[in-house]
C-alpha positions in Angstrom: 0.0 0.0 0.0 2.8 2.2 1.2 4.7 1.7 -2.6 1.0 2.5 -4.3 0.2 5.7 -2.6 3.9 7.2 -2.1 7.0 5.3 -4.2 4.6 5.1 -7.9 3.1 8.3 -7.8 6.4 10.0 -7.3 8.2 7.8 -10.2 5.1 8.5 -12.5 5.5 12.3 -12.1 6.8 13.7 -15.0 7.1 10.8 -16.9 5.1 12.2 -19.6 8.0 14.9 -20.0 10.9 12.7 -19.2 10.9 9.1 -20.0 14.6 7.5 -20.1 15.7 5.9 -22.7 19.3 5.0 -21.8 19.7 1.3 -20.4 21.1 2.3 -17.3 18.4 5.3 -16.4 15.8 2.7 -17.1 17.9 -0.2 -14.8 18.3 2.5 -12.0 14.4 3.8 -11.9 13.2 -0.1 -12.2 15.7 -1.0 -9.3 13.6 1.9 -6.6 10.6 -0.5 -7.7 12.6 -4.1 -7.0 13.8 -2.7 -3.4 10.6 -2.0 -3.1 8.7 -5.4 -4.2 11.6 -6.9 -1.4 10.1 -4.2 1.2 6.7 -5.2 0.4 7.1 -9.0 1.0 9.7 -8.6 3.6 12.7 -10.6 1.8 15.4 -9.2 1.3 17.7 -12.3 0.4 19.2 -10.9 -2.5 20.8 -14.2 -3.3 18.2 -16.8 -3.3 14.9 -14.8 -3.9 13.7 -13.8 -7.6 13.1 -10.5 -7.8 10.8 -11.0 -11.0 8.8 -13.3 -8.8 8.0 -10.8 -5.8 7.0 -8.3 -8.8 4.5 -11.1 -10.1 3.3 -12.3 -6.9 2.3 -8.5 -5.7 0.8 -8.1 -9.4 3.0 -5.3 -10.0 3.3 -4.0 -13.6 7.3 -3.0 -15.1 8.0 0.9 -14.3 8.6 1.1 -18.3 5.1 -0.2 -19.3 3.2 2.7 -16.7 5.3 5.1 -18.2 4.7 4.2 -22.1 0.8 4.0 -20.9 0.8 7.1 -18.9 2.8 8.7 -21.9 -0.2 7.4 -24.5 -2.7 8.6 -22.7 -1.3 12.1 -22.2 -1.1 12.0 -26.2 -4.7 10.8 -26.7 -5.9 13.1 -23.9 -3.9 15.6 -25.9 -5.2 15.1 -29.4 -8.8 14.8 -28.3 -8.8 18.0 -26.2 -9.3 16.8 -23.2 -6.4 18.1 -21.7 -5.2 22.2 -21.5 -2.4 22.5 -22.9 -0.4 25.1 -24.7 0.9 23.9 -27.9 3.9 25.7 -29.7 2.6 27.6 -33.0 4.2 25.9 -35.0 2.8 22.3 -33.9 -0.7 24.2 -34.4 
């Protein structure tokens, strides 16, 4: 609950704007959500636990998918008006 309401919200923030695309950004941001599935679960055997596993047991989605759906539906939200938002003149 704690990772739902405060870590994800502040990871999602500006995603829209800023979405890594470097290997090691994406590594880095996607390791705040691993420490956190450990957290979650409390196991933090590093050596013997499957990290993907905690993620799929909690039902967690990858950091990179909320951002590439968060990022579409800005767009849509953005092409159908339903969003204010100043667009440059010549995008117009």
């Amino acid at each position: 609950m704690a990772y739902t309401s405060i870590v994800r919200p502040e990871l999602k923030f500006a995603s829209v704007a800023w979405d890594s695309y470097t290997k090691n950004n994406i590594t880095q941001i996607e390791a705040v959500q691993l420490r956190t599935a450990g957290f979650a679960l409390n196991c933090y055997d590093r050596y013997t636990t499957s990290v993907s596993g905690l993620i799929k047991q909690l039902g967690w989605d990858s950091l990179e998918n909320k951002r590439t759906a968060n990022r579409l539906n800005v767009f849509y939200k953005i092409v159908n008006n339903q969003i204010a938002i100043q667009l440059p003149n010549d995008l117009q």
